[in-house]
Structure formats: C-alpha cells, structure tokens
C-alpha positions in Angstrom: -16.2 133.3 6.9 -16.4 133.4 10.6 -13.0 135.2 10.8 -14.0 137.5 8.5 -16.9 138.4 10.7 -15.3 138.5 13.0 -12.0 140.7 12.0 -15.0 143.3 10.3 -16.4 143.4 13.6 -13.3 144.3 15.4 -13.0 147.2 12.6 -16.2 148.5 13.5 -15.7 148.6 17.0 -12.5 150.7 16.3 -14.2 153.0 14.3 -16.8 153.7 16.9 -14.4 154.2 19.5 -12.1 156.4 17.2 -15.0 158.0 16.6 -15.8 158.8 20.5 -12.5 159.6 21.0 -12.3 162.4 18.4 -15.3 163.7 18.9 -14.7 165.8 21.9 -11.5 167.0 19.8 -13.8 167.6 17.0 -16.4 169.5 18.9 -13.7 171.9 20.9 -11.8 172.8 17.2 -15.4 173.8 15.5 -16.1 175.9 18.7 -12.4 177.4 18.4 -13.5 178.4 15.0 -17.3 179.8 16.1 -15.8 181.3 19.1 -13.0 183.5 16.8 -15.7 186.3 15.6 -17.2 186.5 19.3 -13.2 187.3 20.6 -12.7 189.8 18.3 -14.0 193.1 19.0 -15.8 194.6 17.6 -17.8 191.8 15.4 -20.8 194.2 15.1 -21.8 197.8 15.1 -21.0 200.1 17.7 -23.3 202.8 19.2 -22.2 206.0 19.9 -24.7 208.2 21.7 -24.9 211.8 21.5 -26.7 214.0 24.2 -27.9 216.5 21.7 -30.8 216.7 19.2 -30.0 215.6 15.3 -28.8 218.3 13.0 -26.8 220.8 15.6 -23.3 221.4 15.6 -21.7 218.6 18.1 -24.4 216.0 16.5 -22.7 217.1 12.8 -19.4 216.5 14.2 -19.9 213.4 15.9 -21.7 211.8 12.9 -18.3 212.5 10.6 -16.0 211.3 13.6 -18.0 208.5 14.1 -18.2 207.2 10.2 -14.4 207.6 9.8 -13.8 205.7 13.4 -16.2 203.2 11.6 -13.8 202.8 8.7 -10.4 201.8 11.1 -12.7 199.3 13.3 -14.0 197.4 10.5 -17.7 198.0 11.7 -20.1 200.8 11.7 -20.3 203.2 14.7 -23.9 203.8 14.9 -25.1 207.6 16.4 -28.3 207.4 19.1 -29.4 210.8 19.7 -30.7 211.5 23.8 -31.7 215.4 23.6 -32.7 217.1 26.9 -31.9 217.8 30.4 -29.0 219.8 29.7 -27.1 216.8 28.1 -27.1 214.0 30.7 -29.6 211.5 28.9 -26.4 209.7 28.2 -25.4 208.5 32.0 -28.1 206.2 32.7 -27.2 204.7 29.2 -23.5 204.0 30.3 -25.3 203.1 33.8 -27.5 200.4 32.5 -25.0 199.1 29.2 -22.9 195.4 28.9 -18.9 196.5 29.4 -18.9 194.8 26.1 -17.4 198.4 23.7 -20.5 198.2 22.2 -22.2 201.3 24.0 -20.1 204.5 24.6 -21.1 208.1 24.3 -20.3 211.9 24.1 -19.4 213.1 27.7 -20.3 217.0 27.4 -19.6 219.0 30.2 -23.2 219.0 32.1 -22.6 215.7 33.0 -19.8 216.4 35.7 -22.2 219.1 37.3 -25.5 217.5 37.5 -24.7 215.4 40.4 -23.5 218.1 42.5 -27.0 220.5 41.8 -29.6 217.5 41.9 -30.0 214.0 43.3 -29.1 211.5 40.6 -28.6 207.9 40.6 -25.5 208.1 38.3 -22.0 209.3 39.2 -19.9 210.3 36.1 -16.8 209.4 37.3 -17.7 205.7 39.0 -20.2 204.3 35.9 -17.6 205.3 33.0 -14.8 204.0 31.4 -12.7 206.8 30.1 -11.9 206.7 26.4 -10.3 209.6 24.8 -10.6 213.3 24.9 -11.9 214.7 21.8 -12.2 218.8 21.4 -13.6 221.3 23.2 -16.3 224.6 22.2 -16.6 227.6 21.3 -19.4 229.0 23.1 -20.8 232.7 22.0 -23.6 235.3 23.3 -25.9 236.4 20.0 -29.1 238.3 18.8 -30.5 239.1 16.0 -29.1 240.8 13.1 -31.7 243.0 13.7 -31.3 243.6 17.0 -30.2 247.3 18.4 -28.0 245.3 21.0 -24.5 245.7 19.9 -22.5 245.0 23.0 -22.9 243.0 26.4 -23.4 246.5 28.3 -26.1 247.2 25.8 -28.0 243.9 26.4 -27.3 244.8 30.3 -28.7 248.0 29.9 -31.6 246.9 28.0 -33.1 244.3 30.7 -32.2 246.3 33.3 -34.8 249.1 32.2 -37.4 245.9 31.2 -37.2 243.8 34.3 -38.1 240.1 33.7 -38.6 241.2 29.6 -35.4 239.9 28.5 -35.8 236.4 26.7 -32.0 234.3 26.5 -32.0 230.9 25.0 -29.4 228.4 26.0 -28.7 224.9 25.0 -30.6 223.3 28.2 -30.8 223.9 31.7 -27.7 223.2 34.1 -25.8 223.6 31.1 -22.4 226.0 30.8 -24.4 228.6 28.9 -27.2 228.8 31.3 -25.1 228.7 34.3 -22.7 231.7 32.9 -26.0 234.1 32.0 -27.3 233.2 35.2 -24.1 234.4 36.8 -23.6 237.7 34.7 -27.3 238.8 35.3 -27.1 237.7 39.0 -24.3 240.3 39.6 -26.5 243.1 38.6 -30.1 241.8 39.8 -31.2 241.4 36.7 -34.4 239.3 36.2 -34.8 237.7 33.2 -36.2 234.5 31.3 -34.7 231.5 30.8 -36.0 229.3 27.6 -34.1 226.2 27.3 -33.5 224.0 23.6 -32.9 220.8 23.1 -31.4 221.6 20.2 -28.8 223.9 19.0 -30.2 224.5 15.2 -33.7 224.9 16.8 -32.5 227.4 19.5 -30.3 229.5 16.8 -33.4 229.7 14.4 -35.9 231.1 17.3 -33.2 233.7 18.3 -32.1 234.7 14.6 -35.8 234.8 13.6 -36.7 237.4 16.6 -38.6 235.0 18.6 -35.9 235.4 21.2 -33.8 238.5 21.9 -30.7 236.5 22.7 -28.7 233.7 22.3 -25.4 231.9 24.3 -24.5 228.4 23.0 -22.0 226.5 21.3 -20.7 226.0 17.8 -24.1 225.7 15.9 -24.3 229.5 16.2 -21.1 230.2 13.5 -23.0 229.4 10.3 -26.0 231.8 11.9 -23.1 234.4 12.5 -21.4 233.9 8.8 -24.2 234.5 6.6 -25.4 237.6 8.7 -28.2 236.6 10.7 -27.3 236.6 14.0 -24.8 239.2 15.7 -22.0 238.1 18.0 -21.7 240.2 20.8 -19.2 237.9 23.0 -17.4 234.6 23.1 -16.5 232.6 26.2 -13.1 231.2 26.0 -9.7 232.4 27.5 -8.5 233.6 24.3 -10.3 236.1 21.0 -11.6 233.1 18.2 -9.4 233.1 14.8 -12.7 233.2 13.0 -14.1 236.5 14.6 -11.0 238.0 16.1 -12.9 241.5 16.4 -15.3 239.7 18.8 -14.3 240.6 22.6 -14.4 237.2 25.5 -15.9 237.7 28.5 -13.0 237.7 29.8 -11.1 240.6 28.4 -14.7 242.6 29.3 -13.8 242.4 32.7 -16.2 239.5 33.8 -13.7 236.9 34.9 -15.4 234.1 33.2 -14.0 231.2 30.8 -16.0 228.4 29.7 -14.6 226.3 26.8 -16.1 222.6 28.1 -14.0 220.0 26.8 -15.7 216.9 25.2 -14.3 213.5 24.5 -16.1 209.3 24.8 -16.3 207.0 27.4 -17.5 203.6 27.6 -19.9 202.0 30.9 -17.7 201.1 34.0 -15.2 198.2 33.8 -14.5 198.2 30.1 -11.8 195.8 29.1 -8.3 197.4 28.5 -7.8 195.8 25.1 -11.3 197.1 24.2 -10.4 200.6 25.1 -7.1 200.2 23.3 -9.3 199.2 20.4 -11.8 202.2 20.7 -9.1 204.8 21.5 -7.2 204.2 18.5 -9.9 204.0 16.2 -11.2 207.4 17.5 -7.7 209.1 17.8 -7.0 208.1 14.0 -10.5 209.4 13.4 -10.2 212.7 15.0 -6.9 213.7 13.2 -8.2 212.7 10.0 -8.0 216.1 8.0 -11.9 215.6 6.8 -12.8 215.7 10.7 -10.4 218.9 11.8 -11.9 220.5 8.7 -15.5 220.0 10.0 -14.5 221.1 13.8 -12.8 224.1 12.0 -16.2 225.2 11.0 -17.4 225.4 14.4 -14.3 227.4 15.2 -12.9 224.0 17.8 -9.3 222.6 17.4 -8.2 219.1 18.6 -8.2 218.9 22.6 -6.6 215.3 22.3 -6.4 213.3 25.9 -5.4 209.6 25.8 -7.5 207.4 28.7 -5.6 207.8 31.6 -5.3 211.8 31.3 -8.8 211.7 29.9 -9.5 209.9 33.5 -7.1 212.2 35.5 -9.2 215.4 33.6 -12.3 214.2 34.2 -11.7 214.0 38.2 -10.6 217.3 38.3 -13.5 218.8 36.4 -16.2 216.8 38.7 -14.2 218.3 41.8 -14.1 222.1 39.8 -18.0 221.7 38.9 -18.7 221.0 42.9 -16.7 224.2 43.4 -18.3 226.1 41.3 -22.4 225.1 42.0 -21.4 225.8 45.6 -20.1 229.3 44.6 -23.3 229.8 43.0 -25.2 228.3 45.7 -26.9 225.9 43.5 -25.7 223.0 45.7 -27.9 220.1 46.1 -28.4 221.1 50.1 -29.0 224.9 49.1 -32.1 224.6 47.1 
C-alpha cells in the first residue's frame, strides 16, 4: 500500500513537472496562432482619404477604385472625405497616422505647392510613403449655357470692360485652377473675383445655374457640359480631349499653359515595403479593372500608372517644379 503511495506520488510529481515544462511551449504555439491575423496585412479595413467633398468627380472615382482594391485585399477600403483648403486636409492625416497601411490617401496636386506659398508643418515628400500613381485630370474653363461668352477672348473682353465684376469659381484656393486664372487675368490686369468650392458638384451647379459667370475645374464639369448646361470654352491639357475634340487648350490659344495634375496614393512616412507591395498591387489590379477605366472614361482621364519608386522619383520633381513655378508668380512664401 505504501509503494503504491508512494509510486502514485512519483506520477504526480511527473505530471506537474511535465506540466511546467510544456507550458511555456504551450503558451508560445497559442500566441503563434493569435499572432497569425495581426502579421497579416491587412486584417481590418483600410482608410483611404480623399481631399474633396462627397459626390464630385475624383470622390466618384475613388469610391469605385477603392471598393474593387477592397475586393483583391480581402478587406474593405473605407473612403474619409477632408474638403477644403485647396486639397491638403489630407497631409496632417498621413503626418499624424501609425505606418501600419491602414491610413493612406489621394495625393492631388495642391499638395506639392502649398509648402512653397505658406508656412506648413507638413512636407509632402518627407511624411509620405509613395504608393502608386493613379491618373491624372482633365481640367476645363465653363459658363453657362446661357452665357453670351463663347470664347476665352470673349470672357477677356467682358471683365476687362467690368473691372472686378467678373465672378470665376475654382475648386479651392492654391489649387491648379486658381493659380492658372490668376495667371491668365494677371497678364492683362484684369481684376476679378475669386470664389472658391469645396466641392466640384457644388461649384458646377452655382456656375451652370447663373450664380457664377464662370467656371475652371476638373472632371465633375463633363456631365454639366454633356447634357447642355454648361458651355466649354477651353481645356488645360497638352493635347484637344477625345470627348470634345472641337474644344481649343490653352495651349494651342497661344497662352503657353498645360495643367493636367497627376494623382495617385501614398501611405504616412516609413511604411513597410511588404505593405506597400501589398497596397500597390491591390490598387494597380484595381485601376485596370475595366469597371474603373470606364468610370475615369467619363471624366474624360486615362490611366497615368506609376509603380512606387517612379511614383517617388515624380513626386520630387513636381515639389521642385511647384517651387518654380509660385516663385514665377511671386507667390513665394518670402514674397507675400
């Protein structure tokens, strides 16, 4: 009996230490299996934000780009809209996000000039990740259908005999449309007013309705143009649009001017390479999908596709052509 005790003991006291000897083992293989979902990215939504108010052109584009990348990441991509100051809201976003993948936005043009006309505490190049380049607008000069201005010399004309009369909307100020109008009209003296949107759709509205006597943004100004509501005197880019190929640039006019601005999605500073990979493939699948180059088709954009290290490369050179260019304007920080 005593031996039996005794040898039940010994079991016991086997078991125990088994038991303390496994248990680290045991503990480190049910982390393993906890920690897989947290490795893998991404294991939740993404958020993509967009500097532009709901319901306009880029924001409608983004939202389809964004639900197809969704479907090749295995999780949602989530849009945030950040309206105002000519499209910048987004920087002190990336600024202030975790390099986790799970915070990236639209990188519109404005963002690359800002810093050389104001004071900011964001720099577009050091607080982002590059991702992938996207597309680039169409940006246009319109009035109203109703309008008796049928030609750029005719809006020229026109505020030149009404000084400080002439009302031009543009997508925000600091923005490529703003900057352009402020450049044709300060050739020829021309005082006018400035009333900046948020909003595209908003901004397209006031000017097709007459509560504005012109017009010069991007993209959400094609359905406006289509059903015959608002008249498009000019278009920006190097070449005449497919869509309206009887519509003049600014270029051919004589005014030496091309703006296209070039788009595309970038992460904070010091995302992970593999979470790039990730992102930039999702994206690039997305953004060939026929259902996305038929929505950019309606804006009259094509594909402008940049992997990350030329998205990088063209996002250096078009900080150091903005800086150029505000100093040629003498809008520079130390001129004002």
């Amino acid at each position: 009996m005593a031996m039996r005790q005794d040898l039940l003991g010994r079991r016991g006291a086997l078991r125990r230490i088994a038991g303390t000897l496994l248990a680290p083992m045991a503990g480190a293989a049910s982390a393993t299996v906890l920690a897989q979902p947290a490795d893998r990215f991404p294991s939740r939504p993404v958020t993509l934000w967009v500097p532009w108010a709901a319901g306009g052109a880029t924001d409608l584009t983004m939202r389809l780009l964004a639900e197809i990348a969704g479907r090749h990441l295995g999780q949602k991509v989530l849009i945030e809209n950040r309206g105002g100051a000519g499209g910048t809201l987004v920087m002190p976003v990336l600024q202030q996000a975790a390099p986790d993948g799970y915070t990236i936005a639209q990188m519109p043009q404005p963002v690359f000039r800002a810093p050389w006309v104001q004071k900011l505490a964001w720099d577009p190049i050091r607080d982002t990740t590059p991702i992938i380049q996207i597309s680039g607008v169409t940006f246009g000069i319109v009035v109203p259908a109703t309008s008796p201005l049928r030609s750029l010399d005719d809006l020229f004309a026109w505020a030149q005999a009404h000084p400080g009369e002439l009302t031009v909307a543009t997508n925000g100020t600091g923005t490529t449309p703003h900057l352009v109008m402020d450049e044709l009209f300060g050739r020829r003296n021309i005082q006018w007013v400035h009333v900046p949107y948020k909003g595209v759709a908003e901004q397209m509205i006031a000017v097709s309705s007459g509560q504005l006597m012109a017009g010069v943004t991007s993209n959400g100004f094609a359905p406006f143009v289509d059903s015959g509501k608002l008249r498009l005197l000019a278009t920006l880019g190097e070449h005449r649009t497919k869509r309206w190929p009887q519509v003049p640039t600014l270029k051919e006019l004589g005014h030496g001017i091309v703006a296209m601005s070039p788009y595309g999605l970038a992460g904070p500073r010091g995302l992970p390479r593999t979470v790039v990979t990730t992102l930039h493939d999702a994206f690039k699948a997305a953004m060939f999908d026929p259902q996305h180059v038929a929505e950019l088709a309606k804006y009259d954009q094509e594909l402008a596709y940049l992997g990350p290290e030329d998205y990088a490369r063209s996002m250096r050179e078009t900080y150091a052509a903005e800086r150029r260019a505000v100093e040629k304007l003498g809008l520079a920080k130390g001129n004002s």
